[in-house]
C-alpha positions in Angstrom: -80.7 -24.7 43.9 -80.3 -26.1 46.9 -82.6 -23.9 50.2 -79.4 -22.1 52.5 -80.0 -22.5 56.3 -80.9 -19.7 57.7 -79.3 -18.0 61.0 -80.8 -15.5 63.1 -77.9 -12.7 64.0 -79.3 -11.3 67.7 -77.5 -8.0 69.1 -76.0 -8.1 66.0 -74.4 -4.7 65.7 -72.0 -4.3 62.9 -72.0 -7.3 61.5 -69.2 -8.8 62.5 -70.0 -12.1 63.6 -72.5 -12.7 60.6 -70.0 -12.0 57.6 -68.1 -15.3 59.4 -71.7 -17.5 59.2 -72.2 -16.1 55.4 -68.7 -17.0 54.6 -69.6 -20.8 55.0 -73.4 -20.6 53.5 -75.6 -19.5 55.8 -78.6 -17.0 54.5 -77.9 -14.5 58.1 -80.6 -11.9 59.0 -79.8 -9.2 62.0 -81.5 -7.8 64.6 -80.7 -5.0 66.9 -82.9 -2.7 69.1 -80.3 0.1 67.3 -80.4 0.9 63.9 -77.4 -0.4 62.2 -76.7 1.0 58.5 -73.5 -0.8 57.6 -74.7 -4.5 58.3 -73.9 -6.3 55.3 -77.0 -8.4 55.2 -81.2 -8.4 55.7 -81.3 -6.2 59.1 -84.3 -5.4 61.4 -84.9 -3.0 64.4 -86.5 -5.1 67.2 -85.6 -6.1 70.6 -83.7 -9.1 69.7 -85.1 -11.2 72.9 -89.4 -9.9 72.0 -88.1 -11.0 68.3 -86.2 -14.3 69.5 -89.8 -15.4 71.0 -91.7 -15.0 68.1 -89.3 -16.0 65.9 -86.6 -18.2 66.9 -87.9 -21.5 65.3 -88.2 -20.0 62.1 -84.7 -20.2 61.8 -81.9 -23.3 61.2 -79.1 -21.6 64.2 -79.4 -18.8 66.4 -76.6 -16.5 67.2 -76.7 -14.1 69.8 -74.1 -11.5 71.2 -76.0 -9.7 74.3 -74.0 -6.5 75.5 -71.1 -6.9 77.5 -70.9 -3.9 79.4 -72.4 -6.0 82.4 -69.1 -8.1 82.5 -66.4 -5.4 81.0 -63.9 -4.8 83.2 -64.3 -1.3 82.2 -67.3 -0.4 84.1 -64.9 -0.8 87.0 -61.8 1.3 85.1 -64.4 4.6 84.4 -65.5 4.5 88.6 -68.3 2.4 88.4 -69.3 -0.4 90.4 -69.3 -3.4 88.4 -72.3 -3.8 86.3 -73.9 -1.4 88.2 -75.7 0.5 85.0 -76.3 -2.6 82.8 -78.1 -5.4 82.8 -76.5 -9.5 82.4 -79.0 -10.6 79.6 -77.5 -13.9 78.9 -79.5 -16.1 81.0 -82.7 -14.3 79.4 -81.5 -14.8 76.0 -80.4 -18.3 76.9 -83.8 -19.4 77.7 -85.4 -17.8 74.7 -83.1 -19.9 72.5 -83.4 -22.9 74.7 -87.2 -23.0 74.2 -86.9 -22.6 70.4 -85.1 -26.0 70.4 -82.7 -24.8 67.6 -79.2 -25.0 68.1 -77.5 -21.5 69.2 -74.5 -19.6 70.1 -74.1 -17.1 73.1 -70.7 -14.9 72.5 -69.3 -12.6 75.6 -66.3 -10.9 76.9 -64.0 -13.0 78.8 -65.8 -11.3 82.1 -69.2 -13.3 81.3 -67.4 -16.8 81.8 -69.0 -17.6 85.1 -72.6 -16.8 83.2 -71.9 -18.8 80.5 -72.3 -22.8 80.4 -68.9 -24.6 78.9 -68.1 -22.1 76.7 -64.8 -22.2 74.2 -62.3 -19.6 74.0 -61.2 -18.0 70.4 -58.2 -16.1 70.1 -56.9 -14.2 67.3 -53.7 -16.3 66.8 -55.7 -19.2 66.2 -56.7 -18.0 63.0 -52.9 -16.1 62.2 -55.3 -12.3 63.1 -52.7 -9.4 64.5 -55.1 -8.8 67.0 -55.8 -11.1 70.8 -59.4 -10.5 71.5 -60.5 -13.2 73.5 -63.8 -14.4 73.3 -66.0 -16.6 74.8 -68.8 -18.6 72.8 -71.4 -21.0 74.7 -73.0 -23.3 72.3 -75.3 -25.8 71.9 -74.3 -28.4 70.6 -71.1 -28.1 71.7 -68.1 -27.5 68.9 -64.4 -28.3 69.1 -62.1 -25.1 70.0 -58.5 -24.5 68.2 -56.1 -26.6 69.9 -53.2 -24.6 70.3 -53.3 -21.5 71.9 -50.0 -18.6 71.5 -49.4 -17.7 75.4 -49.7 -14.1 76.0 -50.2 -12.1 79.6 -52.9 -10.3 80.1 -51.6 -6.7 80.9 -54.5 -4.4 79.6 -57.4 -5.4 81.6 -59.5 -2.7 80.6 -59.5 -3.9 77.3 -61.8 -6.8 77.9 -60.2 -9.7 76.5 -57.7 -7.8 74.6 -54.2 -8.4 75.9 -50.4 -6.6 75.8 -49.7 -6.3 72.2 -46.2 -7.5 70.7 -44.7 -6.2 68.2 -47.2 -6.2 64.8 -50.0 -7.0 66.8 -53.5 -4.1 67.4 -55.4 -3.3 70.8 -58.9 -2.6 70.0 -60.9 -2.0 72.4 -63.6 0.6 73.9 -63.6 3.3 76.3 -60.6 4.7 78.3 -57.5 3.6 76.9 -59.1 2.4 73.4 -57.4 4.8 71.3 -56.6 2.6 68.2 -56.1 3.7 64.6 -59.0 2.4 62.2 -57.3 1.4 59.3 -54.6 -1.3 61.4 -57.6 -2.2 63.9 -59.2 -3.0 60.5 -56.7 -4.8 58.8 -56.0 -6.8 62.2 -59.9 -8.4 62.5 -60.1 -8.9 58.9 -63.1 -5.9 58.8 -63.0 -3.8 55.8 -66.6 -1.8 56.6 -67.5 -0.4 60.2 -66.6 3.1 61.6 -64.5 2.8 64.6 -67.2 2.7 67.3 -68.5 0.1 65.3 -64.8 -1.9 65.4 -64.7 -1.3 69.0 -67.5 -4.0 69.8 -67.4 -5.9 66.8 -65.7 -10.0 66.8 -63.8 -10.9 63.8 -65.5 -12.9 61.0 -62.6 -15.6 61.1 -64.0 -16.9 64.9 -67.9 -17.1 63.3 -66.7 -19.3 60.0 -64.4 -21.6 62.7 -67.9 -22.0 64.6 -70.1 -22.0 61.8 -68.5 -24.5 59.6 -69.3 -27.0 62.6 -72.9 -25.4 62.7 -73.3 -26.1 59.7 -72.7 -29.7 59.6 -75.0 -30.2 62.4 -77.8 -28.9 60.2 -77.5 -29.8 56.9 -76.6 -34.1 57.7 
């Protein structure tokens, strides 16, 4: 049998952006500084930027989804300055995956775009999801977004990247204003296995198999 590539899952949470990389055949292993018992594959409990150094080149892609609170609109919704409490860790974890010379993907809130370099937008529609959740993905080499896009407005801005739901369609978001029934907010991101908290920072899968499938082209010519 032929060897999987393997991809290393940083800030991984959940799981949701690795069920999307195993979907298309990659051998995923997570790591988060949490502990994280409902990821669906190999986890371990490091500082994912400590373990990146050590262990970056050890793997075929590197995925990495540092917390957004930095950029989420939210901070400024619940009275706080923006980004005041958090730290932006995507130029740290940029540089860490830059040295390891393996290709990479750095996914954010619509917030991080100025941090990010030419990053693509995903959008629920794009893959037929009831559910907007904008994200943003920097990576290296670059891949080809969807190209259509269904025009919405953007009318709940604390919902970082989530946007005024028509009829059929979820909200899921965090904090203030993120009150959002599990089971629909599951059915919606195509996630069948978090708790809500979970749901509440997680990406769908579908975004993960649209960039991994180009990922994994890149690795396996």
């Amino acid at each position: 049998m032929l060897k999987k590539p393997r991809l290393l899952d940083l800030f991984c949470g959940a799981g949701g952006a690795a069920v999307g990389y195993h979907r298309v055949g990659f051998d995923v292993i997570g790591v988060d500084i949490n502990p994280q018992p409902r990821y669906p594959f190999e986890f371990i409990q490091a500082d994912a930027i400590a373990y990146a150094s050590k262990h970056a080149h050890e793997f075929d892609v590197i995925h990495a989804s540092p917390p957004c609170q930095y950029h989420n609109s939210l901070s400024k919704l619940n009275g706080q300055k923006h980004g005041s409490s958090y730290l932006n860790l995507i130029p740290q974890t940029r540089e860490v995956l830059r040295i390891s010379g393996r290709p990479y993907v750095i996914e954010n809130v619509m917030g991080a775009k100025k941090h990010l370099t030419n990053p693509i937008m995903l959008c629920g529609t794009y893959f037929g999801l009831k559910v907007y959740r904008h994200r943003l993905f920097e990576c290296q080499p670059f891949i080809l977004s969807p190209f259509w896009h269904y025009p919405h407005e953007d009318k709940s801005p604390g919902c970082s990247g989530d946007r005024t739901s028509p009829k059929g369609f979820i909200t899921v978001c965090g904090g203030k204003g993120g009150g959002f029934k599990l089971q629909p907010a599951s059915d919606a991101m195509g996630i069948s296995w978090m708790q809500r908290t979970e749901l509440a920072q997680a990406i769908p899968p579908a975004y993960t198999e649209w960039i991994g499938l180009q990922m994994l082209s890149r690795v396996t010519k």
